[in-house]
C-alpha positions as CSV (number, residue, x, y, z in Angstrom):
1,X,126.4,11.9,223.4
2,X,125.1,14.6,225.9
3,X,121.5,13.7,227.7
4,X,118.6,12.8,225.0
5,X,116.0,15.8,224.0
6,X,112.9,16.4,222.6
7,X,111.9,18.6,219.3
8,X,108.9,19.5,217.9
9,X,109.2,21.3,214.8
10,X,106.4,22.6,212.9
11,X,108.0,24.0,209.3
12,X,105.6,26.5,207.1
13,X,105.8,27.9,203.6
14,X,106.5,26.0,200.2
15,X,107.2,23.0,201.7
16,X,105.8,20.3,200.5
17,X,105.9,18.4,196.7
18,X,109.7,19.8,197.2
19,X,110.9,17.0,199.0
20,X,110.9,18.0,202.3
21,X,110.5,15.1,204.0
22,X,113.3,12.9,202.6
23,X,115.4,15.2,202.3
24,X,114.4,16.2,206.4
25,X,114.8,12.3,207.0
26,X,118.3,12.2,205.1
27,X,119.4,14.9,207.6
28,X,118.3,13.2,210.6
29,X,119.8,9.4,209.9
30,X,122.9,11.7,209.1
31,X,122.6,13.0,213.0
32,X,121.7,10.1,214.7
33,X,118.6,11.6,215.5
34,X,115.2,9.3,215.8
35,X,111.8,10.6,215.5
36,X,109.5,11.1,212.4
37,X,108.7,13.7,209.5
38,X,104.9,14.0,208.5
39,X,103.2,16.3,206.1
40,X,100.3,18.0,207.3
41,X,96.9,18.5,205.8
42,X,97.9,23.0,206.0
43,X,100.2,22.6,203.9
44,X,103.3,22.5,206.5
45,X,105.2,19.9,207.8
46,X,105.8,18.5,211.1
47,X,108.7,16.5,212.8
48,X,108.8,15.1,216.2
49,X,113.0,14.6,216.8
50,X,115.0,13.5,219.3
51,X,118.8,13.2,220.1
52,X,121.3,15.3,221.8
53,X,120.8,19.0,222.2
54,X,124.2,19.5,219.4
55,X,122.4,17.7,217.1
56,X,118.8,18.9,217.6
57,X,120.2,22.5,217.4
58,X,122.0,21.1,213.5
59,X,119.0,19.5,212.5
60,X,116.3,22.3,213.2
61,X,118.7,25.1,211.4
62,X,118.6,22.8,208.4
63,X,114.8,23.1,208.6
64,X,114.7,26.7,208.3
65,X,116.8,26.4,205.2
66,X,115.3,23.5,204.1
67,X,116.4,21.1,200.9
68,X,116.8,23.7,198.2
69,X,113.5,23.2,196.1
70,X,110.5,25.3,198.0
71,X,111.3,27.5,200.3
72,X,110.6,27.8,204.2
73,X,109.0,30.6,205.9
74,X,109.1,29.8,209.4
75,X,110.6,26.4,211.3
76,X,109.1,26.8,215.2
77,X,110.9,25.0,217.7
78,X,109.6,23.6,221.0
79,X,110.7,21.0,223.1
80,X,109.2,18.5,225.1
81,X,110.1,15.5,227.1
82,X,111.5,12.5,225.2
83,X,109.4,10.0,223.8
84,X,111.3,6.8,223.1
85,X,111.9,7.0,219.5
86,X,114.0,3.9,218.4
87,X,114.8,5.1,214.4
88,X,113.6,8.2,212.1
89,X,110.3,7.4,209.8
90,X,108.8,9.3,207.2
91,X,104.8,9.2,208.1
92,X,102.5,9.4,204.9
C-alpha cells in the first residue's frame, strides 16, 4: 500500500433516504479505506476518507455514481493531510 491520503468528499443531489451512507461505508470497508460518512443538514452528504491514492481514486468514482437509488449530481474532491482514522463510521 502506496503512502496514506486524505479525501474530502462533499456529494450533492438525491442523496440521502437512498442509502447513501451504507452503501458509501460498504464501499469503503471493501477498500480498506478508514474515515467517516455523514449526512448533512443541505441535503448532501459528506465523507472524510483516507487510504492509498488507488483506492481513494475507486472510492470517490463510486461516489459520483452512487448506490443506485437517488441519483448524484456532483461528488467534489479535495484532499487534505491525513488525519489518523483507525476504521470507517457512519456518523448520524
Amino acid at each position: 500500500m502506496g503512502l496514506k491520503v486524505h479525501y474530502r468528499i462533499h456529494v450533492t443531489g438525491m442523496v440521502q433516504g437512498v442509502g447513501f451512507r451504507r452503501s458509501a461505508a460498504r464501499e469503503a470497508w471493501k477498500r480498506g479505506i478508514t474515515g467517516y460518512v455523514k449526512n448533512m443538514a443541505d441535503g448532501s452528504v459528506f465523507i472524510e476518507a483516507e487510504g492509498a491514492r488507488e483506492q481513494l481514486d475507486e472510492f470517490s468514482a463510486w461516489c459520483r455514481r452512487g448506490p443506485g437509488a437517488g441519483f448524484v449530481d456532483n461528488a467534489e474532491v479535495t484532499e487534505g493531510p491525513p488525519a489518523g482514522f483507525w476504521e470507517f463510521r457512519i456518523e448520524h
